[in-house]
TIPA-780123 format. One record per residue: residue in three letters; chain; x, y, z of N, C-alpha, C in turn. Coordinates in Angstrom, 2 decimals. Atoms other than C-alpha are relative to their C-alpha. Layout:
// residues N
+-----+---+---------+---------+---------+---------+---------+---------+---------+---------+---------+
!   r ! c !     n_x !     n_y !     n_z !    ca_x !    ca_y !    ca_z !     c_x !     c_y !     c_z !
+-----+---+---------+---------+---------+---------+---------+---------+---------+---------+---------+
! ala ! A !       X !       Y !       Z !       X !       Y !       Z !       X !       Y !       Z !
...
+-----+---+---------+---------+---------+---------+---------+---------+---------+---------+---------+
// end
This chain:
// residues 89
+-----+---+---------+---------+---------+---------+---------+---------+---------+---------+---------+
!   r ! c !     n_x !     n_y !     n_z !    ca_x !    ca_y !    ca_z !     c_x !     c_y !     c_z !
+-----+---+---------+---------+---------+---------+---------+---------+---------+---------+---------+
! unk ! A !    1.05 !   -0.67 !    0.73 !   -4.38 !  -20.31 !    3.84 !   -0.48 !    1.25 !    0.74 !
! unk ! A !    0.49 !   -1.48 !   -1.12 !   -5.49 !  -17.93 !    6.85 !    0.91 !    1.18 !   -0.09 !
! unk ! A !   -0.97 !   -1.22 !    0.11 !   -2.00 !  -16.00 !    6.43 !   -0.37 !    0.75 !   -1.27 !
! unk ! A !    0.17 !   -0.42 !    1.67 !   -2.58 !  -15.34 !    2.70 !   -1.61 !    0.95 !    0.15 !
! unk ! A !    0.57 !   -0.50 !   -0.35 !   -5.84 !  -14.14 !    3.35 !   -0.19 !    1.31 !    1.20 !
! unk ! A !   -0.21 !   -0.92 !   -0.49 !   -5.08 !  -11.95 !    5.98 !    0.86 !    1.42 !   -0.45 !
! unk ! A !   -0.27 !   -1.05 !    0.61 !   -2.54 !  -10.13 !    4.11 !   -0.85 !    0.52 !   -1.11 !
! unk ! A !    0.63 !   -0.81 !    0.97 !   -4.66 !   -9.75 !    1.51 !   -0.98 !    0.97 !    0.51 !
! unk ! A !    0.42 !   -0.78 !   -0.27 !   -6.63 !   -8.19 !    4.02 !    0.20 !    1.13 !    0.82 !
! unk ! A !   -0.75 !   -1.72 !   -0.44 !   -4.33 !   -5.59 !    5.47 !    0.00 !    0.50 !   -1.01 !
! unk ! A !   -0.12 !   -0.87 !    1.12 !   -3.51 !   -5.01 !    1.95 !   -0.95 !    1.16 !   -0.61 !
! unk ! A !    1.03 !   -1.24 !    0.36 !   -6.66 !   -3.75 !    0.86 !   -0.30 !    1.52 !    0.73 !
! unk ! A !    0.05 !   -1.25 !   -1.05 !   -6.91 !   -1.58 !    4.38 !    1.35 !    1.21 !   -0.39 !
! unk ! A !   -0.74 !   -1.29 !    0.37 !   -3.72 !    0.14 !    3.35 !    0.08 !    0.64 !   -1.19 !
! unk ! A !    0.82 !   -0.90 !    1.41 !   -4.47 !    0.56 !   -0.24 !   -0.41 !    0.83 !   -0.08 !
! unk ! A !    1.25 !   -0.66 !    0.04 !   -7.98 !    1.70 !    0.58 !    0.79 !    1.45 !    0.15 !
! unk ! A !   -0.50 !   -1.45 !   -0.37 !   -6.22 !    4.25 !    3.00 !    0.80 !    0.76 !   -0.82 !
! unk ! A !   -1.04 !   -0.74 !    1.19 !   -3.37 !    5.20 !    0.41 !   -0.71 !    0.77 !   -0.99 !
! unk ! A !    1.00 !   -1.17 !    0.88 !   -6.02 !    5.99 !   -2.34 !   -0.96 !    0.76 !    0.40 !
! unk ! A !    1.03 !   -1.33 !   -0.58 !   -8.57 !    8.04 !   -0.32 !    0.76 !    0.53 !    0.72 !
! unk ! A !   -0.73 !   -1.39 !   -1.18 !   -5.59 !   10.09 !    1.57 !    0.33 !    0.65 !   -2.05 !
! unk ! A !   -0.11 !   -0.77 !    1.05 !   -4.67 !   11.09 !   -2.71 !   -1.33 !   -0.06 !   -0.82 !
! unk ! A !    1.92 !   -0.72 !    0.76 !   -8.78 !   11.09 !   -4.19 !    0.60 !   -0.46 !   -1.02 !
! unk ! A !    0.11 !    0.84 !    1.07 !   -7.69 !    8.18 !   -6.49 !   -1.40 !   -0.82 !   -0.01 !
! unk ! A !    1.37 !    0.76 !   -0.16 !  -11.54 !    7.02 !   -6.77 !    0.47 !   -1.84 !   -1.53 !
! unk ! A !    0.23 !    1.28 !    1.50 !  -10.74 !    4.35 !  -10.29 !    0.31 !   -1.74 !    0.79 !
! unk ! A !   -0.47 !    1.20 !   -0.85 !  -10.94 !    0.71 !   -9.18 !   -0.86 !   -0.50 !    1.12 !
! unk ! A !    0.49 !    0.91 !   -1.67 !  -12.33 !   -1.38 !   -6.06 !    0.72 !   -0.48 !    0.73 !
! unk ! A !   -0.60 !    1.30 !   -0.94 !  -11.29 !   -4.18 !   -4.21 !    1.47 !   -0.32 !   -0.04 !
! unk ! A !   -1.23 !    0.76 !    0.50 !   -8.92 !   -5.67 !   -6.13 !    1.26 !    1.20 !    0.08 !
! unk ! A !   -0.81 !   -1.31 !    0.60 !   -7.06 !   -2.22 !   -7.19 !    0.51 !   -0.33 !    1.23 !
! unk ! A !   -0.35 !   -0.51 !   -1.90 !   -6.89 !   -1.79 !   -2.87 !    1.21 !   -0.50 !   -0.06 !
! unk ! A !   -1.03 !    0.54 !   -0.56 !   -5.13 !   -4.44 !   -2.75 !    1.66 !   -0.68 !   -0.59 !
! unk ! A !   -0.99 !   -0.26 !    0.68 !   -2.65 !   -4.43 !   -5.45 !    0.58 !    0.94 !    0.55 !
! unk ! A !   -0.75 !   -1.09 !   -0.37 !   -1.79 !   -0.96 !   -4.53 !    0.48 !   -0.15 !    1.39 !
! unk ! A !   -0.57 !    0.65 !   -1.49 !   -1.31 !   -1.97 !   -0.67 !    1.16 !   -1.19 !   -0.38 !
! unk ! A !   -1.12 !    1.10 !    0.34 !    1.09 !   -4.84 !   -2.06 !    1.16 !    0.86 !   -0.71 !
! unk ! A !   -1.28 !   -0.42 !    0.48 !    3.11 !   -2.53 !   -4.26 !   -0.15 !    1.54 !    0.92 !
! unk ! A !   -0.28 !   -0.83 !   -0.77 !    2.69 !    0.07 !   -1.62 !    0.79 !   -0.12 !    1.23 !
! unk ! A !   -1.11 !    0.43 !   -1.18 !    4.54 !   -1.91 !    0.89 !    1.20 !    0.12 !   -0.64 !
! unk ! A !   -1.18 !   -0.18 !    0.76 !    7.06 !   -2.44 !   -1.58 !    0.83 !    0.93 !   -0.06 !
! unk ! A !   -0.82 !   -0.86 !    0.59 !    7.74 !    1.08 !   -2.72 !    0.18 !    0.73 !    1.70 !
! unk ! A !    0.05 !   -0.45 !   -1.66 !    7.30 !    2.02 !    1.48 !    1.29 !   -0.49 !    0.64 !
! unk ! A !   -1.02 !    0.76 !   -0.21 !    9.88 !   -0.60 !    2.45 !    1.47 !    0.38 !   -0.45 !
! unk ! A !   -1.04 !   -0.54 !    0.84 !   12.22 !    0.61 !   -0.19 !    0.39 !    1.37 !    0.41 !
! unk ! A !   -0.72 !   -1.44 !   -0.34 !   12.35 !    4.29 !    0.87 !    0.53 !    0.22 !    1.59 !
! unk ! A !   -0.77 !   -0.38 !   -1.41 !   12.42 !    3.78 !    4.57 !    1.50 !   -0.93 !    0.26 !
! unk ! A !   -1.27 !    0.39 !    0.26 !   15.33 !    1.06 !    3.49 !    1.14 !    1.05 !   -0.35 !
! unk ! A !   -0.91 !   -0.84 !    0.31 !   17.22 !    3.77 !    1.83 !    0.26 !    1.40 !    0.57 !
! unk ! A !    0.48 !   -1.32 !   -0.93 !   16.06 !    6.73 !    4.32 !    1.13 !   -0.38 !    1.14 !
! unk ! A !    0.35 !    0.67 !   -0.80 !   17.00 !    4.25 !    7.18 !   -0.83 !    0.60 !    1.08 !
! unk ! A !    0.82 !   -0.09 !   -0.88 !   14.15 !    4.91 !    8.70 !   -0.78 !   -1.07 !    1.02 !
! unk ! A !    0.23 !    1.16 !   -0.77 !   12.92 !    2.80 !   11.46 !   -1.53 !   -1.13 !   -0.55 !
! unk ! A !    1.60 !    0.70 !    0.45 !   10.13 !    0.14 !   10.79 !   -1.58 !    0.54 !    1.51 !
! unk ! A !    1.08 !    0.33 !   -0.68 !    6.76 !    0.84 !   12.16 !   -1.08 !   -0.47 !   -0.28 !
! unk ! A !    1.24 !    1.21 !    0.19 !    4.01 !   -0.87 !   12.98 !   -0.15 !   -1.11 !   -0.61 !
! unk ! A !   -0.22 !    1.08 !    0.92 !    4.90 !   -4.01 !   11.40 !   -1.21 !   -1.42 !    0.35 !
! unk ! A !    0.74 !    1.31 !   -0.59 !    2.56 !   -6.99 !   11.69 !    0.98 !   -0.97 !   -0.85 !
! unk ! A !   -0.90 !    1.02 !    0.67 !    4.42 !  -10.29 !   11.26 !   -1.23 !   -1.32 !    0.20 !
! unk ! A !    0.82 !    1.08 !    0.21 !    2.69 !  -13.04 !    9.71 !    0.90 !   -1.45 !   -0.39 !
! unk ! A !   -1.19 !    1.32 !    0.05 !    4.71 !  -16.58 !    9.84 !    1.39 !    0.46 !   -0.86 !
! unk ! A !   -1.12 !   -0.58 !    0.92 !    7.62 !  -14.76 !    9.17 !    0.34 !    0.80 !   -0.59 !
! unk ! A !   -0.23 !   -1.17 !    0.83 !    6.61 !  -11.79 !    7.11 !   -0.01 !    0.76 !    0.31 !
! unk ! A !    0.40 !   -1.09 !   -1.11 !    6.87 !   -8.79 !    8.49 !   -0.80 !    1.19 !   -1.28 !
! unk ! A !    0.91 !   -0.98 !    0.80 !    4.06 !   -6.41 !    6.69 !    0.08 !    1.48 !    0.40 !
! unk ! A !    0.08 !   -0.91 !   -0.92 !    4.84 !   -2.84 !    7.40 !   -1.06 !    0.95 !   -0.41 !
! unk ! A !    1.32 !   -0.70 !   -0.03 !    1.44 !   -1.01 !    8.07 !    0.45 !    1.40 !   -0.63 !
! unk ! A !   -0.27 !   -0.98 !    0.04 !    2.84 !    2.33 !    8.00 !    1.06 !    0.68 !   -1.41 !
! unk ! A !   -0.43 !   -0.76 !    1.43 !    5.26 !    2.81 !    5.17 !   -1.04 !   -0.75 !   -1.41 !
! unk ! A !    0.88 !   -0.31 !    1.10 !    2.63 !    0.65 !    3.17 !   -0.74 !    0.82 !   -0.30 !
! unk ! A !    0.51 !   -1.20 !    0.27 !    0.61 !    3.45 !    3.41 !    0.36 !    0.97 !   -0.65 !
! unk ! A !   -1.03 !   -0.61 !    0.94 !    3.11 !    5.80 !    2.49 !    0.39 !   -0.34 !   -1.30 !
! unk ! A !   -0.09 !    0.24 !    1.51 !    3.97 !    4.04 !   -0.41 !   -1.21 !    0.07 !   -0.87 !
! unk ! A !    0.76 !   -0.55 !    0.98 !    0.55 !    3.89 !   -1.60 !   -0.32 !    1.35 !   -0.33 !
! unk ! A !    0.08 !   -1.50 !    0.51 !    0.18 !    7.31 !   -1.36 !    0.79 !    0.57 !   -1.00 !
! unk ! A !   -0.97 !   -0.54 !    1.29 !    3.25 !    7.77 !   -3.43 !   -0.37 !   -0.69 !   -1.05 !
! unk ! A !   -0.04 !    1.10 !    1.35 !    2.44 !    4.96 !   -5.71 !   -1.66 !    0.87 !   -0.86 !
! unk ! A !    1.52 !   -0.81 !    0.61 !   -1.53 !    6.84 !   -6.36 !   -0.16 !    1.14 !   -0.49 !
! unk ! A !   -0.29 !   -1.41 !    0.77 !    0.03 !   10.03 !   -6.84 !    0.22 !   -0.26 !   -1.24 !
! unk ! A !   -1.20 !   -0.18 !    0.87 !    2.48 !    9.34 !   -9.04 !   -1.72 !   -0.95 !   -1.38 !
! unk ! A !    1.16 !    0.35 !    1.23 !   -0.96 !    6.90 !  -11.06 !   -0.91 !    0.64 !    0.06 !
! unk ! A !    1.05 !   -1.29 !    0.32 !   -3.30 !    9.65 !  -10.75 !    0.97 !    1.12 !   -1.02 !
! unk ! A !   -0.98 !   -1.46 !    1.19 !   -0.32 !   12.09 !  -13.01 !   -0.55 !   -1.34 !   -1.42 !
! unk ! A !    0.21 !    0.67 !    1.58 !   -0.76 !    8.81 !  -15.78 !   -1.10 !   -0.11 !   -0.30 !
! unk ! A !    1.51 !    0.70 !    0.28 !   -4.19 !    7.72 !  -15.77 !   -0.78 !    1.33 !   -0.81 !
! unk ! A !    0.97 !   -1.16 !    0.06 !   -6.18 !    9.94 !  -17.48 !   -1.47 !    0.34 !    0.16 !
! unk ! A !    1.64 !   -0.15 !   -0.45 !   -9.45 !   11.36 !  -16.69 !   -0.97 !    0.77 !   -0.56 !
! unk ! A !    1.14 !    0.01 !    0.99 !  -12.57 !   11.43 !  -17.70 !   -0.68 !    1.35 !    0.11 !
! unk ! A !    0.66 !   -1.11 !    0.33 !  -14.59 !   14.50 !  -18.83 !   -1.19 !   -0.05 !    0.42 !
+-----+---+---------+---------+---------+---------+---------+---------+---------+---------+---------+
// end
């Protein structure tokens, strides 16, 4: 239960950071930490196909979470939903 919780609370930290490095304000908590989950994802995936090295990884019974391209990915992932989302007047 402590692991699960913990990622959920890197997640949000790299989220957070992902959407305030692109001035995606829509959302809270939850958003953070969705976007930190599919920001590891789409992070993982490019430095997979880059091969770029892993950094900063925290490993949690096994998982290895990487701090640094989740970031990156959210940033790509907030861009790319700040072009769909539309905004308000």
């Amino acid at each position: 239960m402590f692991e699960i919780i913990l990622l959920l609370v890197i997640a949000s930290i790299t989220g957070g950071i992902g959407r305030s490095l692109t001035g995606f304000k829509k959302g809270g908590c939850i958003i953070s930490i969705v976007v930190g989950f599919i920001g590891a994802y789409i992070g993982t995936i490019l430095a997979r196909q880059f091969n770029f090295p892993d950094l900063w990884t925290v490993n949690i019974r096994g998982i290895d979470y990487p701090i640094i391209w989740s970031i990156i990915g959210a940033v790509v992932f907030t861009a790319i939903l700040s072009l769909i989302v539309p905004k308000k007047n």
